[in-house]
C-alpha positions in Angstrom: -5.6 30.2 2.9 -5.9 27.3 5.4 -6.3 29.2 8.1 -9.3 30.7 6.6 -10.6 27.7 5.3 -9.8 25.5 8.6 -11.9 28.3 10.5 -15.0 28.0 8.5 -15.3 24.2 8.8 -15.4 24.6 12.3 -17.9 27.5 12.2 -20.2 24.7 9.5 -19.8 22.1 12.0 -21.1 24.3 15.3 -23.9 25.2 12.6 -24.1 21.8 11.8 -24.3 20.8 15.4 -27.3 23.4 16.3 -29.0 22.6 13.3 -29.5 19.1 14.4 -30.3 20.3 17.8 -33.0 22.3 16.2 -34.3 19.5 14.1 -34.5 17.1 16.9 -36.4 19.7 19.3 -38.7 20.0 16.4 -39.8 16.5 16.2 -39.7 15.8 20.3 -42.2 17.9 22.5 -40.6 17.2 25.2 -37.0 18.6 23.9 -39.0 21.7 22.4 -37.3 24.4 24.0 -34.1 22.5 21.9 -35.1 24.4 18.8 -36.8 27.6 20.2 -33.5 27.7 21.2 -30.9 26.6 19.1 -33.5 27.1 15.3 -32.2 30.8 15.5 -29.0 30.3 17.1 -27.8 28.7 14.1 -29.0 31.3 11.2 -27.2 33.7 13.8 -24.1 31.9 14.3 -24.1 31.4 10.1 -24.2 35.5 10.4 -20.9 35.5 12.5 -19.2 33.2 10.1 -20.0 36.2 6.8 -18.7 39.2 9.7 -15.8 37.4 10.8 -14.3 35.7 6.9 -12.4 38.1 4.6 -14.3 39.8 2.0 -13.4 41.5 -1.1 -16.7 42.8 -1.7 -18.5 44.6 1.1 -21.4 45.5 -0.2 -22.0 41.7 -1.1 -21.3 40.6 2.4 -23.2 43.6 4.0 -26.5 42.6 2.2 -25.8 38.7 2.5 -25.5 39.5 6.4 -28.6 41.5 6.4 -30.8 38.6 4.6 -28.6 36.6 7.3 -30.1 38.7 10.4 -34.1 39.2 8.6 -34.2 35.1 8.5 -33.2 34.7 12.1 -36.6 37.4 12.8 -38.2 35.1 10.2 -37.2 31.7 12.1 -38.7 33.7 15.5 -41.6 34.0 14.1 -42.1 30.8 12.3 -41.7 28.7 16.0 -44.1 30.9 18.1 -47.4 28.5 18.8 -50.4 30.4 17.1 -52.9 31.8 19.1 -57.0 32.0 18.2 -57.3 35.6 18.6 -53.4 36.9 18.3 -51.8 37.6 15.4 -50.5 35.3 12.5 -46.9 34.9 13.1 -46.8 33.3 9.8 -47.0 36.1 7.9 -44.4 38.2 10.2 -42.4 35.0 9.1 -43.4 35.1 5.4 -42.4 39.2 5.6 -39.1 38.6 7.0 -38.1 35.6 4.7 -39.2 38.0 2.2 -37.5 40.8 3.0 -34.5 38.5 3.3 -34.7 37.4 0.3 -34.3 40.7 -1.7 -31.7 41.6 0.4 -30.1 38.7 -1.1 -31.0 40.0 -4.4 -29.5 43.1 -4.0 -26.3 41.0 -2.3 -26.4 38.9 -6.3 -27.1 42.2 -8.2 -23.9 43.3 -6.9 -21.8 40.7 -8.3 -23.9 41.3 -11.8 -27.0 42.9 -13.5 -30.2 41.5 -13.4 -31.0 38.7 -15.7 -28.0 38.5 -16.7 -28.9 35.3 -18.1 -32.3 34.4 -19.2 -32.3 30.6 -19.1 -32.2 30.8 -15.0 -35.2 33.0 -14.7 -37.2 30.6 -17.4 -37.0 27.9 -15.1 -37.3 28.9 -11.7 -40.6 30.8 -13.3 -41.9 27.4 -14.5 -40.9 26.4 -10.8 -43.2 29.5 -9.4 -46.0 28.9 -11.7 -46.2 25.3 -11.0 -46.0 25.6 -7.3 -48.5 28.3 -7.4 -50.8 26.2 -9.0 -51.0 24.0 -6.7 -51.1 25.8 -3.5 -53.5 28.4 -5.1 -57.0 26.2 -4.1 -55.5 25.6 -0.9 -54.3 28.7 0.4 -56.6 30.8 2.7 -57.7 34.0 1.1 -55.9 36.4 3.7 -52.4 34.4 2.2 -52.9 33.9 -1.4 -51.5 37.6 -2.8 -48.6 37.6 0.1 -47.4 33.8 -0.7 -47.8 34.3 -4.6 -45.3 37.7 -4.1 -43.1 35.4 -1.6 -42.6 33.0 -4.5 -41.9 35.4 -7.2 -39.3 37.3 -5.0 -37.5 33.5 -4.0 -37.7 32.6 -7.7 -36.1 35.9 -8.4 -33.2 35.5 -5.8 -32.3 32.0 -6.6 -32.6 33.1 -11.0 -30.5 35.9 -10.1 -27.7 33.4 -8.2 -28.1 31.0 -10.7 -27.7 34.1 -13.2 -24.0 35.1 -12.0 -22.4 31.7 -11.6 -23.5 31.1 -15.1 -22.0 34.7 -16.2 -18.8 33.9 -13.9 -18.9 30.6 -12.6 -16.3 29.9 -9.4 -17.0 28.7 -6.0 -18.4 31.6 -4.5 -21.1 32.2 -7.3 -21.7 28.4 -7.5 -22.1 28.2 -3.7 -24.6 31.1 -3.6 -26.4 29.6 -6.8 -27.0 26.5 -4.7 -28.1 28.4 -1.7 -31.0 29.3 -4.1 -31.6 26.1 -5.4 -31.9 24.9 -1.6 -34.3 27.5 -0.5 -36.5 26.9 -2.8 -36.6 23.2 -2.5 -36.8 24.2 1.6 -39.4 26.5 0.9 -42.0 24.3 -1.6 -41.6 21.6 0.8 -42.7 23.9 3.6 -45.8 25.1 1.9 -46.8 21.7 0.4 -46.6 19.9 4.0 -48.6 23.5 5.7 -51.0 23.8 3.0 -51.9 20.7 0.5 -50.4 17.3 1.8 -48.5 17.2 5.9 -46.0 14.3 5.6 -44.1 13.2 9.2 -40.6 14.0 8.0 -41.8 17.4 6.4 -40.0 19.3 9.2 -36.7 16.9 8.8 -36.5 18.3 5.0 -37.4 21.6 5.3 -35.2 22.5 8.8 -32.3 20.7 6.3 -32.7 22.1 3.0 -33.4 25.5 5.1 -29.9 25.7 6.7 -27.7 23.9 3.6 -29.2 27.3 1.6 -28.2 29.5 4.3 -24.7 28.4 5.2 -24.1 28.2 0.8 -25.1 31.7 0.8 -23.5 32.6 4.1 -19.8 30.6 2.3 -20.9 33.1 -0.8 -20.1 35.9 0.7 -16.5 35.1 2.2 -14.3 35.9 -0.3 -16.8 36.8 -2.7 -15.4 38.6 -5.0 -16.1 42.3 -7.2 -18.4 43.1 -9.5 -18.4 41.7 -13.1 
């Protein structure tokens, strides 16, 4: 067991290093190419950590790698500079975050059936309603019906992981609950500072919150174990 557990604390702390890399490209133009760089370098490198851990549940791990891979498209995305008359690389973002995120549905699904608890989905709906209301006057027209189906499919993911810890609580179903809990803060931080109130240390949060979810989620899914 130490082995294992010595190799993923070096793997968090090469995330952990690229992550600040990323974070600190972010906030210096003249260090940009530091986070076009090392922003999907480090979702990736989360990604080698889930291939390379034991397993006991392969389908678990195969879908928690495939949300792994469809967020480092999503963090390509996200970074390319818009252009007037190109397309919106927001919403190839907001489709592969989304996609992501119901492969990490499925990934949860796996470990138990869908609401198995009720209480989790109550509360991340009051979560999606409220920040739904609040983006709704804000968001342009084109976005409204794909960020309101983002939100319901995050609120989902993170009910669902919230769901199974409650159902079998250990430290793979706790890690992946707080994976949830962290994507959705990431995430409502991200759309409040793009789309009702920009705040300087907006991209410290989000960049943090962002990679805390994915390398919970990534820890779920080495060693997680069968199916309830």
């Amino acid at each position: 067991m130490t082995a294992p557990r010595e190799a993923r604390t070096r793997w968090i702390v090469a995330v952990c290093a690229l992550a600040v890399l990323a974070i600190v490209g972010a906030m210096s133009p003249e260090l940009r190419w530091l986070h076009y760089a090392c922003k999907p370098l480090a979702t990736l490198l989360i990604a080698g950590m889930v291939v390379v851990s034991p397993s006991v549940n392969a389908r678990y791990r195969g879908a928690a790698l495939i949300g792994l891979l469809l967020s480092m498209l999503g963090d390509v995305f996200l970074m390319l500079p818009p252009k007037p008359q190109g397309p919106d690389w927001f919403v190839f973002g907001l489709a592969s975050f989304l996609c992501a995120h119901l492969a990490y549905l499925f990934a949860f699904c796996s470990r138990d059936r869908l609401f198995a608890r009720w209480w989790p989905f109550a509360v991340y709906a009051v979560v999606a309603v409220a920040v739904s209301a609040v983006l709704a006057p804000r968001l342009p027209e084109p976005l409204r019906w794909p960020v309101y189906a983002y939100v319901l499919i995050l609120s989902a993911m993170a009910a669902q992981a919230a769901a199974v810890w409650a159902r079998s609580p250990d430290r793979a179903t706790a890690s992946a609950a707080l994976g949830g809990a962290f994507f959705v803060a990431s995430d409502a931080t991200l759309a409040m500072d793009r789309f009702v109130a920009p705040f300087p240390a907006a991209v410290v949060v989000v960049l943090a919150t962002y990679w805390i979810a994915q390398t919970l989620i990534g820890l779920s899914a080495c060693g997680a174990g069968r199916r309830a």
